[in-house]
N, C-alpha and C positions, 0 to 999 in steps of 0.2 A: 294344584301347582304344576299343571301341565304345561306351561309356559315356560317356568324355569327347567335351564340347562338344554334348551332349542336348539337347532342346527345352525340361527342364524345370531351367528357370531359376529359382533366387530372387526373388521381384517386389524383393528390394531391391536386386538389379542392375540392374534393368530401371527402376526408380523415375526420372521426370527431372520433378518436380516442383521449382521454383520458388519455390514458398509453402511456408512452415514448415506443417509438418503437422499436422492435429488430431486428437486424441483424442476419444473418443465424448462426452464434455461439452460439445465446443466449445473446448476449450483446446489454446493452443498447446504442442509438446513443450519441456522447459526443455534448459538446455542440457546439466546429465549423458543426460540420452534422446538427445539427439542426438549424443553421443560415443558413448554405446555403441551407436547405431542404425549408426554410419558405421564403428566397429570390427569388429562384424560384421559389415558389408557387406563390409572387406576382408579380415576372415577367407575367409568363405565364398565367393569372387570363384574363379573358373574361373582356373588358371593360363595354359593356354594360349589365355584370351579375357581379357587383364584391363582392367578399366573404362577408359574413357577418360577420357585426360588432361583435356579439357576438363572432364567429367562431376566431378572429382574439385576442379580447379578450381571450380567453381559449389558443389559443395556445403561447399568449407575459404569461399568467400566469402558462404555461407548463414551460413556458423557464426560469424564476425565481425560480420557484420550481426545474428544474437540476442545476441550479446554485447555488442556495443553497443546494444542495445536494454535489455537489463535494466541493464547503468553506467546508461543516460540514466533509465531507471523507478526504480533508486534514488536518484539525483542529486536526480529532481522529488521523490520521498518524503522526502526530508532536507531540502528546500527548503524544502517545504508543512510538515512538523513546526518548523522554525525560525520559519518565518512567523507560524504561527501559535500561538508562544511569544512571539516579538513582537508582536503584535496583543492578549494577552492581559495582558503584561506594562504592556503605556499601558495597559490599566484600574486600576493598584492605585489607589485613593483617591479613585476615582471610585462613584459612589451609582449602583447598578445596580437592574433589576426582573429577577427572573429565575419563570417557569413552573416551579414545583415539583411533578411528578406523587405525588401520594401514594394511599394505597390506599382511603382510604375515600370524598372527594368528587372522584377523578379529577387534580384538578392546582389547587395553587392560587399566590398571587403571592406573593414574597417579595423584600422590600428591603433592602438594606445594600451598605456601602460593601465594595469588595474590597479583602482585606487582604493576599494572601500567593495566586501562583499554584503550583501544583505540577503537571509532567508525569508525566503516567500512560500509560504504551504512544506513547509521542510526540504525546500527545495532551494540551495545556493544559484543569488543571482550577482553578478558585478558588474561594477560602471567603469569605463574608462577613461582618461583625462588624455587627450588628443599630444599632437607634436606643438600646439600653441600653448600648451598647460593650463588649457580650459575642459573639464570636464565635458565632454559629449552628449549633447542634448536630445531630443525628438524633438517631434514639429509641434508638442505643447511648448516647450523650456524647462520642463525635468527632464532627471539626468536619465537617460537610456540604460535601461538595465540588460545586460546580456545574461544566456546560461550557460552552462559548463558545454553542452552538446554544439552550441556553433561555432568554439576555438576550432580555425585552420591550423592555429603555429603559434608556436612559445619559442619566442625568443629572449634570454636572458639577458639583464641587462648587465656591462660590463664585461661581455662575453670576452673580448679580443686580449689576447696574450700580451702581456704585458713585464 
């Protein structure tokens, strides 16, 4: 048994890093990498050397800690797409300017009242109904959907003292 307990170890035995680990992009491992990182590690673990307890502790408290890290990063993502259906939502009937990129002179202005929001990828889009009270079309015949980022100006409607 001169084999057993070699010099040449697994580096993921020997691993006692602290920080979630990165990948050559920069990114952190998700958490299926890190269950199969830590399954092989106890596969491949030396029986008659096996990891220690602390070691094994620290990293099931790594694994809780990314897993509460991605709940909290979709918590905030479900947040910010509500929010920002509400935020879109207080515009219906309000007289907006919106920056319409188009291809020939680059981007021009475009006014109408919002009439109708719809989410796309959780992300609020609305259409506006022109000064003719025809909804605003593209060069198919559906209605042009704007986003919240190319309102110029909100202007209220019924603004003037009265």
């Amino acid at each position: 048994m001169a084999g057993v307990g070699s010099s040449t170890q697994s580096p993921l035995v020997t691993s006692t890093s602290t920080t979630p680990a990165q990948t050559g992009t920069g990114q952190t491992l998700g958490a299926t990498a890190f269950l199969s990182l830590l399954t092989t590690e106890l596969q491949n673990q030396d029986p008659l050397n096996p990891m220690d307890s602390t070691q094994s502790v620290t990293q099931l408290a790594q694994f809780q800690a990314l897993q509460s890290q991605v709940t909290l990063a979709d918590s905030f993502q479900s947040f910010q797409s509500t929010f920002a259906v509400s935020q879109a939502a207080s515009l219906i009937g309000l007289t907006v300017a919106v920056n319409n990129p188009n291809s020939t002179s680059g981007s021009t202005s475009t006014t109408g009242v919002v009439t109708g929001i719809q989410v796309v990828n959780g992300t609020p889009e609305f259409a506006l109904t022109g000064s003719n009270g025809q909804i605003i079309t593209g060069s198919d015949g559906s209605p042009e959907l704007f986003q919240m980022n190319q309102i110029t100006a909100i202007v209220p409607t019924g603004s003037s003292g009265g």
